[in-house]
ZATISE-31524 format. One line per field, with one value per residue (C-alpha): residue number from 0; residue in one letter; x, y, z. Coordinates in pm, whole numbers. Each point is the difference from the previous one (the first is absolute). Layout:
<recs>
vovo (NUM, ...)
baza (a, ...)
c1 (X, ...)
c2 (Y, ...)
c3 (Z, ...)
</recs>
This chain:
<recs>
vovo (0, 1, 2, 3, 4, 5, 6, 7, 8, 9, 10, 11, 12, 13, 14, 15, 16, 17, 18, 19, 20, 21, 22, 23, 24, 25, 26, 27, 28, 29, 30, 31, 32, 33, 34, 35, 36, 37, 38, 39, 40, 41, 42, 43, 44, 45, 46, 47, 48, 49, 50, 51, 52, 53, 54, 55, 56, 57, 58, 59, 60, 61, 62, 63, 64, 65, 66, 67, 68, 69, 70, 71, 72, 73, 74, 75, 76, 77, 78, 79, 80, 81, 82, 83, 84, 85, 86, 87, 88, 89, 90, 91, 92, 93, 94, 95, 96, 97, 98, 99, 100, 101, 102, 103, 104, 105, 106, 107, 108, 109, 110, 111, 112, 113, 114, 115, 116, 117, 118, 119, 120, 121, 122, 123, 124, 125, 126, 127, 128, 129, 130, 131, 132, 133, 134, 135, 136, 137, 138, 139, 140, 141, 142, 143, 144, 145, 146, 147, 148, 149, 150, 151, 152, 153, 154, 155, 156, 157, 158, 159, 160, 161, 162, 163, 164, 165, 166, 167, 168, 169, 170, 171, 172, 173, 174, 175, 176, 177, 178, 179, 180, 181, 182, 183, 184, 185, 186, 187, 188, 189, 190, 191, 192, 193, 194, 195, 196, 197, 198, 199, 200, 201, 202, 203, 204, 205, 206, 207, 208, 209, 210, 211, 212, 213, 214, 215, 216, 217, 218, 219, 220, 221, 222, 223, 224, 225, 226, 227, 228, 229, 230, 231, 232, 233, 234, 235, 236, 237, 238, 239, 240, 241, 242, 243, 244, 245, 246, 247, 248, 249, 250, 251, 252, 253, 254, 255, 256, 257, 258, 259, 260, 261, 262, 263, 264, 265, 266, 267, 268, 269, 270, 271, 272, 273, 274, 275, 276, 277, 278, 279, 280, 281, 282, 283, 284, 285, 286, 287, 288, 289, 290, 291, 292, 293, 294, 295, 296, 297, 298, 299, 300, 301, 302, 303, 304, 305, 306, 307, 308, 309, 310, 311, 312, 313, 314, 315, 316, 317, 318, 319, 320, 321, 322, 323, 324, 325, 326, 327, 328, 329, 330, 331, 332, 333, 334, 335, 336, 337, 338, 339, 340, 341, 342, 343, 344, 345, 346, 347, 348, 349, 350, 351, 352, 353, 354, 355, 356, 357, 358, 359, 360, 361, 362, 363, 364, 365, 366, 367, 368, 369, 370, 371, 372, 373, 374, 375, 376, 377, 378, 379, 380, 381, 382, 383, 384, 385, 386, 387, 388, 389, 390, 391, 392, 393, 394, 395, 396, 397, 398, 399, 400, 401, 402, 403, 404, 405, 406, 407, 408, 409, 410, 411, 412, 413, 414, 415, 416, 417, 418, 419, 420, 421, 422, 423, 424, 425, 426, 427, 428, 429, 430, 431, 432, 433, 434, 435, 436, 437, 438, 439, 440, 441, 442, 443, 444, 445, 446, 447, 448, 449, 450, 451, 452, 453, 454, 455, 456, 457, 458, 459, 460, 461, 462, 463, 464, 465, 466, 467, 468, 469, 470, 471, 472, 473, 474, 475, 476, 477, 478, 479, 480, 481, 482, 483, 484, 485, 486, 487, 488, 489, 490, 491, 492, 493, 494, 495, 496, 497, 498, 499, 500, 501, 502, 503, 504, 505, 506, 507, 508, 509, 510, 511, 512, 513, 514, 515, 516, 517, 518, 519, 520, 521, 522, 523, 524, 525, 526, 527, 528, 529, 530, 531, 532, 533, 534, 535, 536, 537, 538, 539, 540, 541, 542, 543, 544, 545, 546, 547, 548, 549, 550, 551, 552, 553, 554, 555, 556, 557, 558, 559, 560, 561, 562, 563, 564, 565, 566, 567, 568, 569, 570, 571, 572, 573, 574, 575, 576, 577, 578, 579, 580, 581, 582, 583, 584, 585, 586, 587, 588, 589, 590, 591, 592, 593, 594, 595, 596, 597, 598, 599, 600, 601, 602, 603, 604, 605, 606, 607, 608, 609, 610, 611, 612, 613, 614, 615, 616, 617, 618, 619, 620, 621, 622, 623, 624, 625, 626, 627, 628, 629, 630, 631, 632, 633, 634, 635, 636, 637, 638, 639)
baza (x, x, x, x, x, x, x, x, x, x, x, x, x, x, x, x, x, x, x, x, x, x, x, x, x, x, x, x, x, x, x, x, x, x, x, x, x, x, x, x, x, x, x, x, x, x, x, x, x, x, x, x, x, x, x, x, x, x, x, x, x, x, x, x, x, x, x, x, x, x, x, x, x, x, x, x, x, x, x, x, x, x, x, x, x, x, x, x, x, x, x, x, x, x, x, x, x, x, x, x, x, x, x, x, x, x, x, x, x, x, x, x, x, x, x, x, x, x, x, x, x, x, x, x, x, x, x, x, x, x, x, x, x, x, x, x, x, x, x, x, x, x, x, x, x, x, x, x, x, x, x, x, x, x, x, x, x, x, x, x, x, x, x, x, x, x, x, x, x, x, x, x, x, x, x, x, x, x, x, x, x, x, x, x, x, x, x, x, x, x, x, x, x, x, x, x, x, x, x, x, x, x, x, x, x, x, x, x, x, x, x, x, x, x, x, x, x, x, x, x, x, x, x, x, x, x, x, x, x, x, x, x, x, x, x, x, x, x, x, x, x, x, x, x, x, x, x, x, x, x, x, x, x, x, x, x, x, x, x, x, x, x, x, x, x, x, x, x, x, x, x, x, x, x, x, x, x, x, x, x, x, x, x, x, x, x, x, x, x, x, x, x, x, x, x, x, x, x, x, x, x, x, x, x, x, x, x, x, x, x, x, x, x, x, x, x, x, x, x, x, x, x, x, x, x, x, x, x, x, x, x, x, x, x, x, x, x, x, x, x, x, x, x, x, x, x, x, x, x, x, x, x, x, x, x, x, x, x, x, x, x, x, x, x, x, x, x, x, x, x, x, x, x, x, x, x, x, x, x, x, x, x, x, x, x, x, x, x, x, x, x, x, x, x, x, x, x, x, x, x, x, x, x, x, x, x, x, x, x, x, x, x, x, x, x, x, x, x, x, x, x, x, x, x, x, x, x, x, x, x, x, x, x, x, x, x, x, x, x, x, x, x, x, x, x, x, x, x, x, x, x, x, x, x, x, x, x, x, x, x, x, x, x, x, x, x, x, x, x, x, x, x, x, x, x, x, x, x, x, x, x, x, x, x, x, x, x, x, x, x, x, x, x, x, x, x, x, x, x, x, x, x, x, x, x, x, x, x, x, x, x, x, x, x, x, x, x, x, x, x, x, x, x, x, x, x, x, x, x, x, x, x, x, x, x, x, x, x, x, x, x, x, x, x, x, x, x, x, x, x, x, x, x, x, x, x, x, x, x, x, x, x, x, x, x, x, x, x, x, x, x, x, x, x, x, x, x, x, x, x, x, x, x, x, x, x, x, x, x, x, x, x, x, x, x, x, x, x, x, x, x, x, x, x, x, x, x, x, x, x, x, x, x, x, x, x, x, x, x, x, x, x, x, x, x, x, x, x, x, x, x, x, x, x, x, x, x, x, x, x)
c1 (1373, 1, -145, 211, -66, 165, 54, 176, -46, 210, -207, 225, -307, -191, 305, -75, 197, 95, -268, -237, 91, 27, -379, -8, 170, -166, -333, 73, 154, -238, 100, 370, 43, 353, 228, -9, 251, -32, 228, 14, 214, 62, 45, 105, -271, 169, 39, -152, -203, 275, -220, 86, -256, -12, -154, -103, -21, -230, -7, -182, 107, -144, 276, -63, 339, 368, -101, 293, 120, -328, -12, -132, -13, 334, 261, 237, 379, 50, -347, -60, -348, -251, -288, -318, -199, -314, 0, 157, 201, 3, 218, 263, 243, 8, 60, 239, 259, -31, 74, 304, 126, 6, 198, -284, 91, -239, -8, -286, -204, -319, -208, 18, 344, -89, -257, 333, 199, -192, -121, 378, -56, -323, -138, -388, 33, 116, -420, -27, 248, -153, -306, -107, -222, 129, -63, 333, 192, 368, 154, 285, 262, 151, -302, -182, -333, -247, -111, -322, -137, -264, -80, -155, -279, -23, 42, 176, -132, 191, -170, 138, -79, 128, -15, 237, 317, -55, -70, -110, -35, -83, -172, -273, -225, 6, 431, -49, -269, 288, 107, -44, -250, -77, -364, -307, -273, -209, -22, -349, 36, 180, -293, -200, 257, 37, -429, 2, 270, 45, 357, 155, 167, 380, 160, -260, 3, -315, 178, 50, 409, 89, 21, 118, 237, -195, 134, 283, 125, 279, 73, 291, 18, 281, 1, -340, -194, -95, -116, -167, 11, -88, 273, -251, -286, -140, -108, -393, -101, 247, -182, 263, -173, 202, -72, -187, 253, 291, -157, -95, 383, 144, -190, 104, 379, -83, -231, 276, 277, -163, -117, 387, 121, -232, 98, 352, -1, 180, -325, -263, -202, -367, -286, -375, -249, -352, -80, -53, 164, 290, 153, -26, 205, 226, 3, 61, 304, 121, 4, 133, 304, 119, -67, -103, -345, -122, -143, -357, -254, -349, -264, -365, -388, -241, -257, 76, -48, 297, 223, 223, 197, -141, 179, 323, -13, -30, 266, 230, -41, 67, 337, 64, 81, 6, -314, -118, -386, -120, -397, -96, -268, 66, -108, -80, -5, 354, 182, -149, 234, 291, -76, -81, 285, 226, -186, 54, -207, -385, 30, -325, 17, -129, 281, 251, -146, 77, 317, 92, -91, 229, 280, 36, -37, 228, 281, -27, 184, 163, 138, -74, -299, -77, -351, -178, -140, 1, -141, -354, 100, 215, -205, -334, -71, -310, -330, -84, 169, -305, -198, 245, -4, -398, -40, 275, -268, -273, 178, 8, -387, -200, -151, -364, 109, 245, -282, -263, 288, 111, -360, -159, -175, 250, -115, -293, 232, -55, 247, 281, 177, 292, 240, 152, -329, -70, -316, 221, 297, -223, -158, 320, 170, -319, -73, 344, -20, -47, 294, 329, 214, 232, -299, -131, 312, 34, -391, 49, 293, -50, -96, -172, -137, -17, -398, 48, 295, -263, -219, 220, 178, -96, -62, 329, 213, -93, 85, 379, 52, 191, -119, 162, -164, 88, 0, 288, 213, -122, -29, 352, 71, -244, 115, 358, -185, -297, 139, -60, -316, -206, 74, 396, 3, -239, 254, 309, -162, -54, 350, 153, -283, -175, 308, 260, -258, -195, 111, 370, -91, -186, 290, 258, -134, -136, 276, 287, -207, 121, 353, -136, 135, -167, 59, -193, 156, -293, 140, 350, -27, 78, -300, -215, 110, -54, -359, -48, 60, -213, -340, -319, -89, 290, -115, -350, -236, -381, -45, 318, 346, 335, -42, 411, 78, -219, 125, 401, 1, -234, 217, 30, -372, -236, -372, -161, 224, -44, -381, -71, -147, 175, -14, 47, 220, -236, -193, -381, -21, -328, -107, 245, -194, -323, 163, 347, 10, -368, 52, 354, -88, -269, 145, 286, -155, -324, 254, -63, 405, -34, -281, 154, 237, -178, 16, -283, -398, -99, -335, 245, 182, -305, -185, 347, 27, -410, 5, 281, -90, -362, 115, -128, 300, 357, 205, 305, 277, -130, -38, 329, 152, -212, 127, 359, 31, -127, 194, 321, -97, -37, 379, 162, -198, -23, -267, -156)
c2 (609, 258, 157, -55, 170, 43, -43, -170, 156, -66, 294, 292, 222, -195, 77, 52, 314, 58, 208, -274, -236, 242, 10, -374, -55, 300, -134, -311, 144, -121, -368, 135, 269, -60, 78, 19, -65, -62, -113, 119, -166, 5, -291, -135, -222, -281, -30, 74, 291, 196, 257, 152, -97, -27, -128, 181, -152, 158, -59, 126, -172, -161, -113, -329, -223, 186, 357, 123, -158, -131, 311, -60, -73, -188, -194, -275, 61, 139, 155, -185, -137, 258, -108, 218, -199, -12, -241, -270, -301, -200, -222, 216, -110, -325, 114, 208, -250, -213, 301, 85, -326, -17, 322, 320, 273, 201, 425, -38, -204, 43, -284, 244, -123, -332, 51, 126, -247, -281, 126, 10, -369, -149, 299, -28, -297, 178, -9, -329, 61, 290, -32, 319, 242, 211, 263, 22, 143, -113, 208, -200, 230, -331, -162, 362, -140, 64, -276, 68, -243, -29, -286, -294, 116, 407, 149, 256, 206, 52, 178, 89, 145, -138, 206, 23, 104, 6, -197, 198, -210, 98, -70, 170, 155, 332, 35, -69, 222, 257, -31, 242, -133, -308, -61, -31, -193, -252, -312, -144, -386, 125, 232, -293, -243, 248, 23, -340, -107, 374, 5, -39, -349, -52, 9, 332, 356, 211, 185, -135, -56, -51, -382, -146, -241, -346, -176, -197, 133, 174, 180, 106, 308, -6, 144, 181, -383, -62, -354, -119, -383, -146, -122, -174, -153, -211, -348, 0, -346, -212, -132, -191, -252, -22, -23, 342, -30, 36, 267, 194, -63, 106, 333, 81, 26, 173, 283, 45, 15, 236, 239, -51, 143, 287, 162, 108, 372, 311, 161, -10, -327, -120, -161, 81, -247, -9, -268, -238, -340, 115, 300, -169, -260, 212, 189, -310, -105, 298, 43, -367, 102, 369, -154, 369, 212, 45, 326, -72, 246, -7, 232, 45, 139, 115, -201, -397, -206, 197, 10, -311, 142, -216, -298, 193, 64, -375, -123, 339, -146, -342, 110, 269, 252, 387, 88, 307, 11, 286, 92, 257, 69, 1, 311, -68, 349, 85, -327, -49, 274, -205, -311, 114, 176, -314, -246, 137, -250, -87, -159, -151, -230, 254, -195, 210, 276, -185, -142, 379, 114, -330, 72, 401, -100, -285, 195, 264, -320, -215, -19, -360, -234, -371, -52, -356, 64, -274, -280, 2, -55, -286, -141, 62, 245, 187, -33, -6, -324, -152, 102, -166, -307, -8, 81, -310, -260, 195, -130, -339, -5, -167, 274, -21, 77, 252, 194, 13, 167, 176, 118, 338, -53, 189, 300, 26, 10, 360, 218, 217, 299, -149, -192, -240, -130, -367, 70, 202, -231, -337, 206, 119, -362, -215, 282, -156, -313, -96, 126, -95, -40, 270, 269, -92, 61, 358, 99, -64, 234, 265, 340, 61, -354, -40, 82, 317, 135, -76, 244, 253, 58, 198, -98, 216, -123, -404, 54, 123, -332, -306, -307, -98, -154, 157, -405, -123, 128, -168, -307, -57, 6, -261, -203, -27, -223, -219, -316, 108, 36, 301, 175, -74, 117, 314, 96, -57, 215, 269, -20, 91, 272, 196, -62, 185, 237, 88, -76, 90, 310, 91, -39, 103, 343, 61, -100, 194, 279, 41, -148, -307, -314, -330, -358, -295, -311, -250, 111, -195, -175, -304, 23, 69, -281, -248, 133, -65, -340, -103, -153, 179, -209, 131, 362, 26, -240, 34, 364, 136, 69, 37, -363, -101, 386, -75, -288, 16, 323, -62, 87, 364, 36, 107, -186, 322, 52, -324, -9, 393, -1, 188, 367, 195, 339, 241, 292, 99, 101, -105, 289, 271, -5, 59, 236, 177, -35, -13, 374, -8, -336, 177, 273, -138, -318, 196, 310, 92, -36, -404, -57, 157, -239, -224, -328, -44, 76, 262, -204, -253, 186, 158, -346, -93, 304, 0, -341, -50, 403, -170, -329, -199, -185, 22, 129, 186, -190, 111, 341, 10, -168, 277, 279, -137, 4, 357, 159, -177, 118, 397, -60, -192, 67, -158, -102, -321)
c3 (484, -258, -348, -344, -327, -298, -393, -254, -363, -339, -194, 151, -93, 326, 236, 346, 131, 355, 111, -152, 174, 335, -23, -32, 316, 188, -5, 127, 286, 294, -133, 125, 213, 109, -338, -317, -313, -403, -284, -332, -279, -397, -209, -357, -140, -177, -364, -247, 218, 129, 171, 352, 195, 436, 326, 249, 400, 299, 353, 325, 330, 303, 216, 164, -36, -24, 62, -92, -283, -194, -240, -370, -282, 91, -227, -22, 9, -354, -31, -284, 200, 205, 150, 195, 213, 231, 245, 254, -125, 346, -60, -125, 294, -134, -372, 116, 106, -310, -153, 204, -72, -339, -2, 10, 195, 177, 48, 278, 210, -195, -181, -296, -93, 57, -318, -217, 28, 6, -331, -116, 60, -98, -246, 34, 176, 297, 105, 62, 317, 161, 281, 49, -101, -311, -325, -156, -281, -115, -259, -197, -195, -132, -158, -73, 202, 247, 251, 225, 201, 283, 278, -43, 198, -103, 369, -219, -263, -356, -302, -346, -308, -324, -344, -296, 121, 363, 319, 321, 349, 319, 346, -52, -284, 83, -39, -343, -42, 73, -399, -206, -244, 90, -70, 296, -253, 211, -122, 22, 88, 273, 170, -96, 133, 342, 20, 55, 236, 189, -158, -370, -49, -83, -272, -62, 162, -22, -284, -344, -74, 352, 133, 340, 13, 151, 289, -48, -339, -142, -319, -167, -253, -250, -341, 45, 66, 283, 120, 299, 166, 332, 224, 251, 10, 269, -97, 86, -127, 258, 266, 238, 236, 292, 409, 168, 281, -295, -172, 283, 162, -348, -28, 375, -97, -315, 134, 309, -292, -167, 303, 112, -323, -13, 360, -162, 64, 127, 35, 269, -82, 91, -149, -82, 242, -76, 220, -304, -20, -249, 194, 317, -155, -108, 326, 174, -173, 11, 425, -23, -255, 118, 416, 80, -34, -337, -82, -151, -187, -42, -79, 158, -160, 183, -175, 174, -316, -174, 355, 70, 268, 268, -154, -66, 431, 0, -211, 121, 387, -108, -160, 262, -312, 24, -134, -137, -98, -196, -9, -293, -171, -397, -133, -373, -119, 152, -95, -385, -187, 169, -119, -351, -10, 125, -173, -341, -195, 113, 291, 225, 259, 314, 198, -97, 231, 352, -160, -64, 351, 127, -179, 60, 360, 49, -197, 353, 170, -235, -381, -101, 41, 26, -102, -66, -383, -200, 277, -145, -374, 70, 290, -152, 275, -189, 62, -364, -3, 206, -324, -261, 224, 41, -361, -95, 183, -194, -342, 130, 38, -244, -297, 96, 418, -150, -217, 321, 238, -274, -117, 60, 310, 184, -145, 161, 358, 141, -67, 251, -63, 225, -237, 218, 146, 5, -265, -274, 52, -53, -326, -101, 24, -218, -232, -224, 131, -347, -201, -78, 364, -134, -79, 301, 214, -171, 78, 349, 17, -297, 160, -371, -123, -368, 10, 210, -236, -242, 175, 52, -315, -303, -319, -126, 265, -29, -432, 133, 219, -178, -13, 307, 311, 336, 64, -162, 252, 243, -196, -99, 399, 38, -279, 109, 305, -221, 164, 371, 185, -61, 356, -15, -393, 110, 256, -194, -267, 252, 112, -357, -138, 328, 221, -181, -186, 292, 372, -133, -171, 246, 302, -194, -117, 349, 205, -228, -21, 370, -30, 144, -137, 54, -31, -43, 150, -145, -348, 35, -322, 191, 215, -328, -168, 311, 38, -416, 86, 294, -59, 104, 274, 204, -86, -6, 179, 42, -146, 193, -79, 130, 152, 37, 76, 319, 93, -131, 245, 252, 302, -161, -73, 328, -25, -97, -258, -100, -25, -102, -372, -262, -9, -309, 79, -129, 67, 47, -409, 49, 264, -168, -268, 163, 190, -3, -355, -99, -125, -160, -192, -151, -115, -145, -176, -163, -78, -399, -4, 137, -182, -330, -28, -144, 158, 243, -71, 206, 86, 161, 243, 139, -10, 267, 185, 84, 93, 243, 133, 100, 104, -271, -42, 94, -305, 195, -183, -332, 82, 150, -327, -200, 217, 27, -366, -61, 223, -105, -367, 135, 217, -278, -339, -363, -188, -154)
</recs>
């Protein structure tokens, strides 16, 4: 697990110089702690530009397989191919001997070198072999191009910058904010884009000119174009109709593959256990594969409906691992710079705070993680999905039923400040009943619907936004799946848009801001695209999910385990804000330098902050979005 950075430029005026590209490395030094190493070359363009132009290669390290002998960026025999890379491959074992036999020879034991030569091979192709997690660049002297690449389901981050004469890439924003003159100008579809799903969408960053590279794409930059395709893409709209017992035998051997190949190391191994069906799973297969204790991590609240660690005891007796349990109390004021500063694009779902606090304390013990992410997008684990399934027998109702549940006699329900109370929830869930399935999906999980953006803009700001609808990202996910049932296409959407832009972003940054590296054994592509292809019913039956998960590992899941009802990892934004931070979010969000900016009518913000502060309603992921983004802006700048 590591960061890479670097350039490739054929305008020698935009040539990145060794201390340049120093400062690109340096800062992503907590991503790699253990070494470091770069590569800088020249090269003729072909004819008829003859310019001397170059490539430029940066690596930081986290040792996990070959400690000795996995330094990058690393070459082929003749250096004529370098790659840097951020990742695992785990089934570079297997490569490797195909390899060897068809007459590669190897420097080291790493899965680096696997990358390099099977690229001498297959060229791009090379993706459609590797299962692992991966950001990767793959400089070729021969061909005078660039190759990056990412997984098919993002675990890793890769961002770039293309302008004339250049291509920058990276793991993360801020290394190439390290370029001298390279622009910070906000782009505003993306704040609006971020506003409403608490992070900015692929292929944008929250600055105009800077893109990330989607899930399961590559790109190749030769001759100063630069083009972009998808190497994988899961087929949503095949439903396969086949026996439970089959399916549920079939995804046994798969998830045990796939946990198998992810406990290679050389490095002290354990896994994160919330108590929740997917980690004890994954905990489970684990003790049954290694046939010795398992060292487990989870992390305690003091306030019980954020604390899960009763269930992690459960699951860690069952499984006999050696668990630590860490109690803390997140202290907002202390932990916010950090996770500005390491998040270095607006970034709001409150669960990164306890997946922070996780990850700095499991790396005390161990250097890689099993965790279970992924289970509730491909099992239709949410409890949202309750809503899309409730609201699918809703469209099936005859218009005149439809327009009495749907009318506005639910309005007159007395209100509560507390947002997840049965009330607000019922209110929230018929006040869209009525629109489009896709709208309707997005108001139920926008932090800032399209009415209260409405609210909250100004005039000035609303005439710089395109004519783009925060939507239509979400959309084209739920396109790709218009021939499956609204809960299994509402899932699968989830799996390709808040998956990799959310729950990935959000473990990634977190855990390799502590040289942490984790792995997520439900994202085995094969597992993915078994799930894609099982019918609802053995998924989600009467309002609950994770139906064959229960029942294809039921000797590995306890009854209380079984039975518990989801629990969001989260923290008490709601109280922080009437306390802890009642002050601070005040002061920063109704500061003449916030409020200057431009974007937000000052009447708005005080209308939010006065009505959570006296419990009128609960509107703590909002101001956490709002505060978020400002103090990003004051650590990391530009201007809309």
């Amino acid at each position: 697990m590591c960061g890479i950075t670097g350039a490739i430029w054929t305008d020698p005026e935009k040539a990145l110089d060794q201390d340049t590209l120093r400062r690109m490395t340096e800062v992503l030094r907590h991503r790699g702690p253990d070494d470091e190493g770069s590569y800088i070359a020249e090269f003729q363009l072909r004819p008829p530009r003859q310019t001397l132009s170059g490539v430029a290669l940066g690596h930081r390290r986290l040792a996990i397989v070959d400690l000795a002998g996995g330094k990058q960026p690393l070459s082929n025999e003749d250096g004529s191919v370098w790659v840097v890379f951020n990742g695992e491959i785990y089934n570079f074992r297997q490569l490797r001997k195909r390899l060897e036999g068809a007459g590669h020879r190897f420097r080291t034991q790493s899965d680096t070198e696997t990358i390099v030569h099977l690229y001498e091979d297959e060229g791009p192709g090379l993706l459609e072999y590797l299962n692992g997690m991966f950001a990767l660049a793959i400089w070729d002297t021969q061909r005078g191009q660039l190759l990056l690449a990412r997984d098919r389901l993002g675990q890793k981050p890769l961002v770039y910058r293309h302008e004339p004469g250049r291509l920058l890439f990276a793991s993360e924003l801020k290394s190439l904010l390290q370029v001298p003159g390279v622009p910070r100008e906000i782009d505003p579809q993306s704040l609006d884009e971020y506003l409403t799903y608490q992070y900015v969408p692929h292929p944008r960053t929250i600055f105009r000119g800077f893109a990330k590279l989607p899930p399961g794409h590559y790109a190749v930059y030769r001759d100063d174009r630069l083009e972009v395709r998808p190497y994988w893409q899961v087929d949503f709209n095949t439903e396969e109709d086949r026996p439970a017992g089959e399916y549920a035998k079939e995804l046994r051997r798969r998830l045990t593959t796939s946990v198998e190949l992810r406990l290679q190391s050389e490095v002290p191994l354990g896994a994160f256990l919330s108590g929740g069906v997917d980690s004890t799973i994954v905990v489970g297969l684990m003790r049954q594969l290694v046939g010795e204790p398992v060292r487990t991590f989870s992390i305690g609240f003091p306030v019980p409906e954020y604390d899960e660690t009763r269930y992690a005891r459960i699951a860690a007796e069952k499984f006999e691992t050696v668990h630590e349990e860490f109690q803390v109390k997140p202290d907002a004021l202390a932990v916010l710079p950090k996770l500005v500063w390491h998040y270095d694009e607006p970034f709001a779902d409150s669960s990164a705070v306890p997946t922070w606090y996780v990850s700095q304390l499991t790396r005390r013990h161990v250097t890689v993680a099993l965790s279970g992410d992924g289970g509730d997008e491909l099992f239709a684990g949410y409890p949202r999905y309750r809503a899309v399934w409730l609201a699918g027998w809703f469209d099936r109702l005859p218009a005149v039923v439809r327009r009495l549940v749907a009318g506005r006699w639910w309005q007159r329900l007395p209100a509560s400040p507390r947002q997840k109370s049965l009330v607000r929830r019922w209110k929230r869930f018929v006040e869209v009943l009525g629109q489009p399935a896709d709208r309707r999906y997005l108001d139920w999980i926008a932090i800032f619907n399209e009415a209260r953006r409405g609210e909250l803009y100004t005039d000035d700001f609303v005439a710089r936004l395109p004519r783009l609808d925060p939507l239509e990202f979400l959309a084209g996910a739920l396109n790709s799946s218009r021939r499956r049932d609204p809960v299994t296409a509402t899932s699968l959407a989830d799996l390709v848009t808040y998956l990799p832009c959310d729950l990935m972003t959000k473990v990634d940054i977190a855990s390799m801001a502590h040289g942490l590296e984790c792995r997520q054994p439900f994202l085995d592509h094969r597992v993915v695209e078994l799930a894609a292809r099982m019918p609802l019913g053995l998924k989600f039956r009467r309002g609950r999910g994770k139906r064959i998960l229960l029942e294809a590992f039921a000797d590995l899941l306890p009854a209380p385990i079984r039975r518990r009802p989801k629990m969001g990892f989260g923290v008490p934004l709601d109280h922080w804000f009437r306390n802890e931070l009642r002050d601070f979010a005040r002061e920063v969000l109704l500061d003449p330098q916030t409020l200057g900016r431009g974007y937000f009518r000052p009447e708005a913000v005080t209308g939010l902050l006065e009505d959570h502060q006296r419990g009128r309603f609960d509107h703590s992921s909002r101001l956490w979005a709002l505060l978020i983004l400002e103090l990003w802006q004051r650590e990391w700048g530009g201007e809309c």
